[in-house]
N, CA, C and O of each residue as an XYZ file, in Angstrom:
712
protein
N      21.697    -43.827     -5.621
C      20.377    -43.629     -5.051
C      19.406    -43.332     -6.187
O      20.006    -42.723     -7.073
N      18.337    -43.505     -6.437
C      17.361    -43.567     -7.109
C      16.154    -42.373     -6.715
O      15.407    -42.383     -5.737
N      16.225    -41.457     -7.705
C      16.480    -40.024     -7.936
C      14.288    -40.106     -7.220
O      13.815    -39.179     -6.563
N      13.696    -41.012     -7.497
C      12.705    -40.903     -7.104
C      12.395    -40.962     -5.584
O      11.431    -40.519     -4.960
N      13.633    -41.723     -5.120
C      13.571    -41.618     -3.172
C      13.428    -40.720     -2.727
O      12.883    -40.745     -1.624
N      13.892    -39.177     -3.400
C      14.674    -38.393     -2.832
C      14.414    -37.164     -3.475
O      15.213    -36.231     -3.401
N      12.896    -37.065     -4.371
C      12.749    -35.986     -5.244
C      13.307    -34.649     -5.035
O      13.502    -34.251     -3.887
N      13.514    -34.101     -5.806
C      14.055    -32.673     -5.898
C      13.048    -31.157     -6.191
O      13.179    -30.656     -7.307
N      12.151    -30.520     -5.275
C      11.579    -29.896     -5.689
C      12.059    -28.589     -6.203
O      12.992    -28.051     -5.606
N      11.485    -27.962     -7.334
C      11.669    -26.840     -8.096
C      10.728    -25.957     -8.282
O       9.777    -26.287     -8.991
N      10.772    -24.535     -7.650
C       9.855    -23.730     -8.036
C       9.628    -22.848     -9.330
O      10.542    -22.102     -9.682
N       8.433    -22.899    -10.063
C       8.895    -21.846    -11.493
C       8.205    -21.288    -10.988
O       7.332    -21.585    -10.173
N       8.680    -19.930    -11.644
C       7.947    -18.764    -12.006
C       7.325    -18.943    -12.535
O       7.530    -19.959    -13.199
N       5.765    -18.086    -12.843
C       4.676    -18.352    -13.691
C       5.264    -17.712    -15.181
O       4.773    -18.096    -16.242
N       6.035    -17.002    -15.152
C       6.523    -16.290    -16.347
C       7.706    -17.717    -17.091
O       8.142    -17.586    -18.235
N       7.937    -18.531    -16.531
C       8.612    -19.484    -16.487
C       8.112    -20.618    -17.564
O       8.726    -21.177    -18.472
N       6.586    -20.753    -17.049
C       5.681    -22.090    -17.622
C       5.855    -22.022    -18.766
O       6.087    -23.108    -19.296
N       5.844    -21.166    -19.407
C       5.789    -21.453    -21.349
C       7.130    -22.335    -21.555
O       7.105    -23.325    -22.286
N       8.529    -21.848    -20.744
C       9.735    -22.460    -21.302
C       9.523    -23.521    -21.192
O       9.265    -24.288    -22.119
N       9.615    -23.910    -19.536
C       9.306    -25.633    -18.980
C       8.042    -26.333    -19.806
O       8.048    -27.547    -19.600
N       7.095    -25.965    -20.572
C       5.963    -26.654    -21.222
C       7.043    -27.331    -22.989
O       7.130    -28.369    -23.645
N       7.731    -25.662    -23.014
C       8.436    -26.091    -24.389
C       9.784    -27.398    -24.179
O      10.185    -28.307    -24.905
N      10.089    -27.005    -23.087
C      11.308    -27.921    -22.711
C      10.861    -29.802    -22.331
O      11.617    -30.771    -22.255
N       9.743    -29.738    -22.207
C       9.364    -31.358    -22.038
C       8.279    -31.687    -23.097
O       7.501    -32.556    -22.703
N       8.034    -31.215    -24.330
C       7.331    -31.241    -25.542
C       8.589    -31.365    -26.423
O       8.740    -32.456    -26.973
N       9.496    -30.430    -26.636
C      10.785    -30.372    -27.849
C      11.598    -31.259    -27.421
O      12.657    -30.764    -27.806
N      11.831    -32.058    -26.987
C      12.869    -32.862    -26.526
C      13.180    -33.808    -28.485
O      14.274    -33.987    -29.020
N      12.180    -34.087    -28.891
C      12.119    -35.180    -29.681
C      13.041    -33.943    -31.294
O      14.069    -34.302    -31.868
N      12.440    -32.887    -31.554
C      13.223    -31.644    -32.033
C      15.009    -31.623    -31.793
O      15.992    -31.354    -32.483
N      14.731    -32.089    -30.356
C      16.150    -31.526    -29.860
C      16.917    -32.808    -30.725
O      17.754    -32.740    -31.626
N      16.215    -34.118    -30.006
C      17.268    -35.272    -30.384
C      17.493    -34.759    -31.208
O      18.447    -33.981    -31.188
N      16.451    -35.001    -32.758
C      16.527    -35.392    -34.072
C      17.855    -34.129    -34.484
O      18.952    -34.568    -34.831
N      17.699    -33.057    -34.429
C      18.787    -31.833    -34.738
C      20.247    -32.618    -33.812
O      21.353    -32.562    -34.349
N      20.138    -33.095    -32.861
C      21.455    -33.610    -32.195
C      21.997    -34.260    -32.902
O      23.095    -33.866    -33.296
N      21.552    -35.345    -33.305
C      21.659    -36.893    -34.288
C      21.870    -36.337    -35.438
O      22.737    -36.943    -36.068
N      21.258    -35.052    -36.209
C      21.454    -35.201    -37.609
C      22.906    -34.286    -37.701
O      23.547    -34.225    -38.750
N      23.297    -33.629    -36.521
C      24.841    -32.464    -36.302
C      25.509    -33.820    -36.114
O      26.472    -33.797    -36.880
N      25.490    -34.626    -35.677
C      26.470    -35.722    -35.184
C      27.558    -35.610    -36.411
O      27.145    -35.504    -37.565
N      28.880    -35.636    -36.135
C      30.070    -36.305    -37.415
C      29.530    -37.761    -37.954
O      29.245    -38.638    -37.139
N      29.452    -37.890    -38.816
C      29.546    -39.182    -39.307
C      30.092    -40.526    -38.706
O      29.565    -41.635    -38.626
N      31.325    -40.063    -38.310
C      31.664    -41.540    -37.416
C      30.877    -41.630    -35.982
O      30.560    -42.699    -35.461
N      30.559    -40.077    -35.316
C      29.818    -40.719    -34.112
C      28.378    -40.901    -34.860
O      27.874    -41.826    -34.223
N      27.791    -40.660    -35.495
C      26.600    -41.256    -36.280
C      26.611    -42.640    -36.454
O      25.534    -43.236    -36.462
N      27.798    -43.321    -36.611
C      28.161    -44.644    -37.390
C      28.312    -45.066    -35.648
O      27.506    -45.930    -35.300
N      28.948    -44.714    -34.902
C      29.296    -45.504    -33.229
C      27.674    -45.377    -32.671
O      27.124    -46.331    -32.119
N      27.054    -44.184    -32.876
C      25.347    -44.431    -32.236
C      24.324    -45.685    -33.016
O      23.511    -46.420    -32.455
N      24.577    -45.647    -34.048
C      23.533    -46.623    -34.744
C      24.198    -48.203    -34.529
O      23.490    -49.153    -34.864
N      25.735    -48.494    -33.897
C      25.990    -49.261    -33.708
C      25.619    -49.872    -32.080
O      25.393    -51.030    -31.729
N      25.655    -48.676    -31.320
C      25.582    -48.958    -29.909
C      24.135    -49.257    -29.857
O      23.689    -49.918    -28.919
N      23.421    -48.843    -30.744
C      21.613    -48.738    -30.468
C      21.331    -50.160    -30.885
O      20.493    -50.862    -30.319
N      22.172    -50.601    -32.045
C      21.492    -52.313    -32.100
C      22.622    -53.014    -31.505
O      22.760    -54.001    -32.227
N      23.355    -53.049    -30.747
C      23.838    -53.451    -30.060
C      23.168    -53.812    -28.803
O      23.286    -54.941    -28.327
N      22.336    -52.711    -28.148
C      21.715    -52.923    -26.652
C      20.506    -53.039    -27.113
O      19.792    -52.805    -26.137
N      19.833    -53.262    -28.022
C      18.855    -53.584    -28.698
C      18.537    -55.161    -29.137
O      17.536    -55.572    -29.723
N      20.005    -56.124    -28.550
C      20.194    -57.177    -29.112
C      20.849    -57.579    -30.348
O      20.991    -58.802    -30.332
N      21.176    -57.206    -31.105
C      21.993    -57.484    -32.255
C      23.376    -57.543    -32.120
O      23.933    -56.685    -31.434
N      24.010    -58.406    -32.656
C      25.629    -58.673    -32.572
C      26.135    -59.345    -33.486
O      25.450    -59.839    -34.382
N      27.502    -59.481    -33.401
C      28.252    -60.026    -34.690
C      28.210    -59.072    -36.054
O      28.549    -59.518    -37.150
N      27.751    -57.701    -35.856
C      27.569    -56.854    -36.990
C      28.579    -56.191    -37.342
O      29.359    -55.484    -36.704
N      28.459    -56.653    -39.096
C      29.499    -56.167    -40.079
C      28.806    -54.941    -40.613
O      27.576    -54.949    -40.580
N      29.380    -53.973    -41.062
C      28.658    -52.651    -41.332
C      29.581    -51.909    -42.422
O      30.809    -51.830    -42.463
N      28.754    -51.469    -43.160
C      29.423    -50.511    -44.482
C      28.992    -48.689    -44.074
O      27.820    -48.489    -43.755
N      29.701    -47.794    -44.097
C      28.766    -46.795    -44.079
C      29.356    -45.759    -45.481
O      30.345    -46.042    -46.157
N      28.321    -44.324    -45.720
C      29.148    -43.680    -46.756
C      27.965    -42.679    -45.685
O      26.745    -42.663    -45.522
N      29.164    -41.915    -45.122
C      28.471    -40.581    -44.439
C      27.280    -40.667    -43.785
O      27.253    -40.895    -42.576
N      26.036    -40.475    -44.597
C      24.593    -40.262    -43.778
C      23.810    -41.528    -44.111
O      22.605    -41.709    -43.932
N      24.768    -42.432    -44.666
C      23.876    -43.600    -44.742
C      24.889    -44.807    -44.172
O      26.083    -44.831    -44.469
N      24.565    -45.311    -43.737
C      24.828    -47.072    -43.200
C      24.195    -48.250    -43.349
O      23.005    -48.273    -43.034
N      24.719    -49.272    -43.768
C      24.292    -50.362    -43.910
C      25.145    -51.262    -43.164
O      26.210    -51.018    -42.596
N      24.401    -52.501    -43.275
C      25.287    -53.619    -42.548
C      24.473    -54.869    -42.337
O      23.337    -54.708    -42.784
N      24.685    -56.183    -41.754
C      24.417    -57.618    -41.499
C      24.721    -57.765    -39.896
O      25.815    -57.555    -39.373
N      23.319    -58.237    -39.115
C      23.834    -58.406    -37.555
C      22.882    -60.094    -37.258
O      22.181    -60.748    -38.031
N      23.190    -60.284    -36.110
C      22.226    -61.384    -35.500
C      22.030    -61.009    -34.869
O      22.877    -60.421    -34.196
N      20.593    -61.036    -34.517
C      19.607    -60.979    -33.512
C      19.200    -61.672    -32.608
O      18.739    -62.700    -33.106
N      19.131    -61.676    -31.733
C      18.875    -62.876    -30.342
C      20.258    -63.891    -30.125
O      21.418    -63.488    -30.044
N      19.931    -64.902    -30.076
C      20.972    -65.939    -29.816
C      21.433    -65.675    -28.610
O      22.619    -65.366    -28.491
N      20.557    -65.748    -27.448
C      20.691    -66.298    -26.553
C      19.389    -67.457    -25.588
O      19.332    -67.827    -24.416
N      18.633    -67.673    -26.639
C      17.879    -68.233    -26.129
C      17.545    -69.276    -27.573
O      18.433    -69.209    -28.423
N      16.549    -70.064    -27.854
C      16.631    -70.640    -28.835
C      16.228    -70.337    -30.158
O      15.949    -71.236    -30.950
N      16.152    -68.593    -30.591
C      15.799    -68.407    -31.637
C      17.265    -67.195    -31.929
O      17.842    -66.506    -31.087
N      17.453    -67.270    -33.013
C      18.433    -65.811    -33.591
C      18.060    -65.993    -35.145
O      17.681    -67.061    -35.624
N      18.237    -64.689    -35.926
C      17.854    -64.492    -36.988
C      19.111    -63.262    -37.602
O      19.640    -62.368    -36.941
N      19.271    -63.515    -38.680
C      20.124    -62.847    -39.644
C      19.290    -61.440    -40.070
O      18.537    -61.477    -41.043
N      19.470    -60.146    -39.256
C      19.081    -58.783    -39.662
C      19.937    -57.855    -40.529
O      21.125    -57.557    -40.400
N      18.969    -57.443    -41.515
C      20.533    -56.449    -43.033
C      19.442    -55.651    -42.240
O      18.478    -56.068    -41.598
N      19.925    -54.266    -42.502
C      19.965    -52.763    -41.729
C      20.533    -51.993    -42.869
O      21.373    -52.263    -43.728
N      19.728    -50.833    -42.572
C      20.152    -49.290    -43.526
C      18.991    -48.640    -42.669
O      17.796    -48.800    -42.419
N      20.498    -47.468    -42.244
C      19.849    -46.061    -41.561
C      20.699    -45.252    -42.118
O      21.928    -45.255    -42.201
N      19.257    -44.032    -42.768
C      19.739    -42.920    -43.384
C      19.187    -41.672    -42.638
O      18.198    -41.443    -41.942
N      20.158    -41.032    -43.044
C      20.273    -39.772    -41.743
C      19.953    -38.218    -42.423
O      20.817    -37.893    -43.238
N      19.057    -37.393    -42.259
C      18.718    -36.585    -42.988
C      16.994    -36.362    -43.000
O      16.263    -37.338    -42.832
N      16.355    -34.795    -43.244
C      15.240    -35.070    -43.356
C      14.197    -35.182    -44.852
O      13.055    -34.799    -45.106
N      14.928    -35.682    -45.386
C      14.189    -36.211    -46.523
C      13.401    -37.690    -46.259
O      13.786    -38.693    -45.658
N      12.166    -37.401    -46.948
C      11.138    -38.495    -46.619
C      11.753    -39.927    -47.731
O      12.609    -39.923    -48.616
N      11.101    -40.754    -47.329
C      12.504    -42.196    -47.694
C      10.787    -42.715    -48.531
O       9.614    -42.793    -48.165
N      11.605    -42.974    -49.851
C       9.888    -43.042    -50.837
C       9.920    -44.518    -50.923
O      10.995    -45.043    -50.630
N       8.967    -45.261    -51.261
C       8.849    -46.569    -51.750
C       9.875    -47.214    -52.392
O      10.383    -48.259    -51.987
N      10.211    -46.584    -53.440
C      11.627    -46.972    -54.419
C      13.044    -47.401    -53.368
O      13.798    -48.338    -53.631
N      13.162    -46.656    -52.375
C      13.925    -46.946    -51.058
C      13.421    -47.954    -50.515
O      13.599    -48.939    -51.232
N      13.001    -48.131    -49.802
C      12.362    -49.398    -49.128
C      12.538    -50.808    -51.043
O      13.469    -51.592    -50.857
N      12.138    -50.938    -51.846
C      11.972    -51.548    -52.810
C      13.475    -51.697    -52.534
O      13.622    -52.517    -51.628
N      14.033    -51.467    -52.744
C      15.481    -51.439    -53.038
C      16.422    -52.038    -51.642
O      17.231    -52.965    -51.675
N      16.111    -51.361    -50.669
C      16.491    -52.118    -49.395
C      16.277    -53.704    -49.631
O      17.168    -54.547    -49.739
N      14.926    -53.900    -49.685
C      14.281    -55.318    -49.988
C      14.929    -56.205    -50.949
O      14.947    -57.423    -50.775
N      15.474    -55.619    -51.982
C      16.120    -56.826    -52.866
C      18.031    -56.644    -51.880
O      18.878    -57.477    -52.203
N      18.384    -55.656    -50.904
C      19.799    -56.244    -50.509
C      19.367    -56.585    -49.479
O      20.263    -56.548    -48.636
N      18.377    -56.930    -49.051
C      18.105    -58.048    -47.672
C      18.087    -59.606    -48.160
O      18.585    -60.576    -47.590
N      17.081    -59.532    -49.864
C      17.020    -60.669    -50.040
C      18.814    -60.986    -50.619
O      19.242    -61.865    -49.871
N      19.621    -60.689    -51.367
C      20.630    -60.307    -51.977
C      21.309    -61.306    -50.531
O      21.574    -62.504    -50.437
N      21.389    -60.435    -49.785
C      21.963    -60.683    -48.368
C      21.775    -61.860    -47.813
O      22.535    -61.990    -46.853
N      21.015    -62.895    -48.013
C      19.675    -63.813    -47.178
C      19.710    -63.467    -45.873
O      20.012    -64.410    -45.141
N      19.499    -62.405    -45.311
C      19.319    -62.021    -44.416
C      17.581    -62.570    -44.126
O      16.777    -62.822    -45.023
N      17.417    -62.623    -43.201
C      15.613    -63.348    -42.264
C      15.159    -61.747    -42.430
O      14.490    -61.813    -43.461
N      15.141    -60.636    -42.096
C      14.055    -59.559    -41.910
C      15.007    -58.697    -42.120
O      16.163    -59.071    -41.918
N      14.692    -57.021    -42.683
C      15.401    -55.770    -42.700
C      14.725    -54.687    -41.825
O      13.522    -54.429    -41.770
N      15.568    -54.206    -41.269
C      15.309    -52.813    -40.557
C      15.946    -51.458    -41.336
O      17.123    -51.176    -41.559
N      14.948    -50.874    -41.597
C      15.159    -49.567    -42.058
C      14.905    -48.329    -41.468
O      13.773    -47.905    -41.233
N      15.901    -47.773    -41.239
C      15.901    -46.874    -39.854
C      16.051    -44.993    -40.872
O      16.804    -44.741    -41.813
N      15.274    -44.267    -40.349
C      15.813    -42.646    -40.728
C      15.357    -41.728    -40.108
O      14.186    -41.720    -39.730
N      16.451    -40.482    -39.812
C      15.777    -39.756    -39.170
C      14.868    -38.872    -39.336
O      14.568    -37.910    -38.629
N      14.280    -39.379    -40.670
C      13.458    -38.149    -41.493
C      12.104    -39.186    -41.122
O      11.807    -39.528    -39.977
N      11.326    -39.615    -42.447
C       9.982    -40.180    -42.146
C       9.799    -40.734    -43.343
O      10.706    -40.586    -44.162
N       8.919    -41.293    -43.623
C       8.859    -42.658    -44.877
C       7.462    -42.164    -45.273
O       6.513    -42.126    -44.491
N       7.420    -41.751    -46.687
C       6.009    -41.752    -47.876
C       5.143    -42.646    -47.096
O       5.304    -43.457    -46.184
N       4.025    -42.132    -47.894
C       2.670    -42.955    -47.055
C       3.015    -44.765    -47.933
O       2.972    -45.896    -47.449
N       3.338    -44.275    -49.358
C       3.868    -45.650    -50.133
C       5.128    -45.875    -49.755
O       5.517    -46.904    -50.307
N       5.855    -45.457    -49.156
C       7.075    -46.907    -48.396
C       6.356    -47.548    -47.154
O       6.803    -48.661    -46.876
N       5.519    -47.175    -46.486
C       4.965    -47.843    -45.565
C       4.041    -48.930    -45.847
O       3.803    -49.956    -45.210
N       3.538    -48.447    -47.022
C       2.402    -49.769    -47.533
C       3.055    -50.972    -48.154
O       2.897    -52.155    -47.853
N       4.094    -50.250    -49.410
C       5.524    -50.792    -49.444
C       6.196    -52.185    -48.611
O       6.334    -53.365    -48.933
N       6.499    -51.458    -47.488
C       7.460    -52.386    -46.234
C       6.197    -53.341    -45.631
O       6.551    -54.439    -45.200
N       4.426    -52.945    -45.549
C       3.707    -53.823    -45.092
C       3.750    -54.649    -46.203
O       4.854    -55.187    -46.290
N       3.106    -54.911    -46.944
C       3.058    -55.644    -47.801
C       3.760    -57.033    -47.951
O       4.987    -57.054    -48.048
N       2.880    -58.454    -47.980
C       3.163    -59.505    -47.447
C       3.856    -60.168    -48.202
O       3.521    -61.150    -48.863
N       5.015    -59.576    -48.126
C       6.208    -60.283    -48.887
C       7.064    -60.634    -48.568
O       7.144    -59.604    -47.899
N       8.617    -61.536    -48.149
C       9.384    -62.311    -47.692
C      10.605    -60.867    -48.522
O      10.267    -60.234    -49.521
N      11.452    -60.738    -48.058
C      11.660    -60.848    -45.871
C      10.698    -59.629    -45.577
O      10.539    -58.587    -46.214
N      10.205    -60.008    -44.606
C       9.703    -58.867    -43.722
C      10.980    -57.407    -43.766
O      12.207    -57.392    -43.856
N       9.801    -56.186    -43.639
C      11.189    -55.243    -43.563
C      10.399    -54.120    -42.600
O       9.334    -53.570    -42.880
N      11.092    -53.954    -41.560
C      10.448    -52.968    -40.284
C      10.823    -51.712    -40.728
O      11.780    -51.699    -41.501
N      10.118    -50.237    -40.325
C      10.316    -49.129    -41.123
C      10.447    -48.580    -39.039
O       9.720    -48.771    -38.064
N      11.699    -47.917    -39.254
C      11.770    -46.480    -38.086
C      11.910    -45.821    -38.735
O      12.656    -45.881    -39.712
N      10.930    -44.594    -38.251
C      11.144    -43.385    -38.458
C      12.218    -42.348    -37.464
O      13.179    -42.662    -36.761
N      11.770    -41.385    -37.668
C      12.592    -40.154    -36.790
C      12.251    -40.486    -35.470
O      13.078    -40.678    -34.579
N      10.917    -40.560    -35.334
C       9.881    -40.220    -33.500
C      10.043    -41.564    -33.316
O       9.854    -41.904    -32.149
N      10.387    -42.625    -34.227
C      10.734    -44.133    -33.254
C      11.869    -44.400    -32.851
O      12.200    -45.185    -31.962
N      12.795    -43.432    -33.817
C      14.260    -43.705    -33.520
C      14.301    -43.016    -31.958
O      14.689    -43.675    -30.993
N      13.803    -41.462    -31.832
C      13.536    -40.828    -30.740
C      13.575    -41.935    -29.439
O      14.370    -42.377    -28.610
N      11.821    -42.096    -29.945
C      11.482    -43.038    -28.965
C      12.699    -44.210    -28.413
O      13.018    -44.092    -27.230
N      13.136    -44.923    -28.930
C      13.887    -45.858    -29.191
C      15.730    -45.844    -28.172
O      16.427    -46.653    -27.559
N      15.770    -44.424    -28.546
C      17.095    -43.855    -27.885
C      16.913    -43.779    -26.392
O      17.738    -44.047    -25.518
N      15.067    -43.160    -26.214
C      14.608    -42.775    -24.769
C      14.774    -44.131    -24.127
O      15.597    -44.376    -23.244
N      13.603    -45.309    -24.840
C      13.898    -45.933    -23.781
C      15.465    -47.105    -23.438
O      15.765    -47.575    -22.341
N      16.097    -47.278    -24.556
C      17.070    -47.616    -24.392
C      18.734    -46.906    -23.209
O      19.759    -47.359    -22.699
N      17.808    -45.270    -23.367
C      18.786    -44.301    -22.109
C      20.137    -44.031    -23.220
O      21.251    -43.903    -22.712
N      20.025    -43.969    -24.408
C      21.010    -43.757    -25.383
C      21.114    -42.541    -25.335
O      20.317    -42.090    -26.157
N      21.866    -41.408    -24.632
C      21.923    -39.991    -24.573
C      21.007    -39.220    -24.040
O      21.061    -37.990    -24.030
N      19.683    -40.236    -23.341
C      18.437    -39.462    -23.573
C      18.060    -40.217    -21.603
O      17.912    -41.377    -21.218
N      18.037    -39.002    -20.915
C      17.773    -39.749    -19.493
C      16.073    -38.761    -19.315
O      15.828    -37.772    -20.005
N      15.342    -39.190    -18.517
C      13.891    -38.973    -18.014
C      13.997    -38.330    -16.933
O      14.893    -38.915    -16.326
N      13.627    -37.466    -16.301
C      13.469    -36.476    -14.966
C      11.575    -36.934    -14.630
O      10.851    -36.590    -15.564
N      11.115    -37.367    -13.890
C       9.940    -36.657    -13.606
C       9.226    -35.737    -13.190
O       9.274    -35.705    -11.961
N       8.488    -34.856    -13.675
C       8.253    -33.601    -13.397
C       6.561    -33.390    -13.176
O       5.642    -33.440    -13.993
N       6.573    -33.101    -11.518
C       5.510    -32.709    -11.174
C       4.844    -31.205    -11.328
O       5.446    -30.159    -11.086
N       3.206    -31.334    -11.870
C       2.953    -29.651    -11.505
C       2.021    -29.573    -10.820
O       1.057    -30.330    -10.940
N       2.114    -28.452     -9.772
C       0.955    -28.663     -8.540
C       0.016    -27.576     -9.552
O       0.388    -26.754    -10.390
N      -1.198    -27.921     -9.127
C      -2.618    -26.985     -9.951
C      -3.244    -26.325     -8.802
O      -3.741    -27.061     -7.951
N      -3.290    -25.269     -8.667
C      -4.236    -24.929     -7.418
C      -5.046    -24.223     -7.496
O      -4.807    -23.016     -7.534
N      -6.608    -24.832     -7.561
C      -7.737    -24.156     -8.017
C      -8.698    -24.068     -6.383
O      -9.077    -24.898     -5.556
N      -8.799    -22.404     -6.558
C      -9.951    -21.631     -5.684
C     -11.173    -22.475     -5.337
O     -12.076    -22.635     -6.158
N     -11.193    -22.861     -4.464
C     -12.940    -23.729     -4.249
C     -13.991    -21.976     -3.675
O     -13.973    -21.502     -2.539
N     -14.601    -21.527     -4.635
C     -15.313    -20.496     -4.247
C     -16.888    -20.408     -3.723
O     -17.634    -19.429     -3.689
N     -17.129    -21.821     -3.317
C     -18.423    -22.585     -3.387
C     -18.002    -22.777     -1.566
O     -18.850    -22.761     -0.674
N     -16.703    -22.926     -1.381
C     -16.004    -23.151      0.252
C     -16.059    -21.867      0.776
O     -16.394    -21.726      1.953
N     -15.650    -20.453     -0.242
C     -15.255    -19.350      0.761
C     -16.655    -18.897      0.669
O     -16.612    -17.972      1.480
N     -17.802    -18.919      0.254
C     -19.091    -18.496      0.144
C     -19.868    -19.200      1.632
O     -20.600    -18.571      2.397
N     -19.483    -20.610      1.760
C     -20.026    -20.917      3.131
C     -19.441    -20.516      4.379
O     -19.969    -20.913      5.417
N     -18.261    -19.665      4.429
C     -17.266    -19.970      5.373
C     -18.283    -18.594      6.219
O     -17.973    -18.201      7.344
């Protein structure tokens, strides 16, 4: 059954609201600390399952702990697929230009068509200008809050509740005429 047929109402306490405000704001906190405690091999089974239902397949993969690399295809089920090299590094250190530079020559290395560079930290303002920069292969930059994002909507560990709040404001302009 489909949890919206059939909502579930919940009353808070007003002493309550600060938690429930923190509890649907930190979620993205929570992942990133989840993902970065992960063991290494379930680190290595999540980044596989994520481009997996993401479309990618046939992927060969190297990892050394908090970093992974690897070669997948993309699409091929319709009339386009493309050869994707991948490196996701896990940790919150910001991923500088010289990273991305370096990704870029084992994509080309690779002949891989485009690179995805995935971390759970965040990328220098110069790896981003870096990875734009109109140069062959293209190389896509995730960060932490896309990987987030990314897990949400894919439902990778990460399910959605909707949560209503009723507001109930005094009309004192009503009890003045009454």
């Amino acid at each position: 059954m489909d949890p919206s047929e059939n909502p579930q109402i919940i009353q808070i306490a007003p002493e309550d609201t600060p938690q429930l405000i923190a509890s649907l704001s930190g979620w993205r906190d929570q992942l990133t600390d989840t993902v970065e405690q992960m063991p290494a091999e379930a680190f290595q089974r999540l980044v596989l399952r994520l481009l997996e239902k993401d479309g990618v397949h046939d992927i060969d993969v190297d990892n050394t702990n908090d970093r992974i690399e690897g070669m997948g295809i993309f699409g091929g089920g319709g009339f386009l697929s493309f050869r994707v090299s991948f490196r996701c590094i896990r940790g919150g250190a910001r991923i500088s230009s010289a990273e991305v530079e370096d990704f870029r020559r084992g994509v080309m290395v690779g002949r891989a068509d485009k690179g995805l560079l995935i971390t759970t930290g965040k990328f220098t303002q110069e790896a981003e200008l870096k990875a734009a920069a109109e140069r062959a292969p293209e190389i896509l930059l995730i960060d932490g809050e896309g990987l987030n994002d990314k897990l949400k909507t894919l439902g990778l560990g990460v399910r959605t509740e909707q949560v209503l709040v009723e507001r109930v404001i005094i009309d004192g302009e009503w009890f003045a005429e009454v």
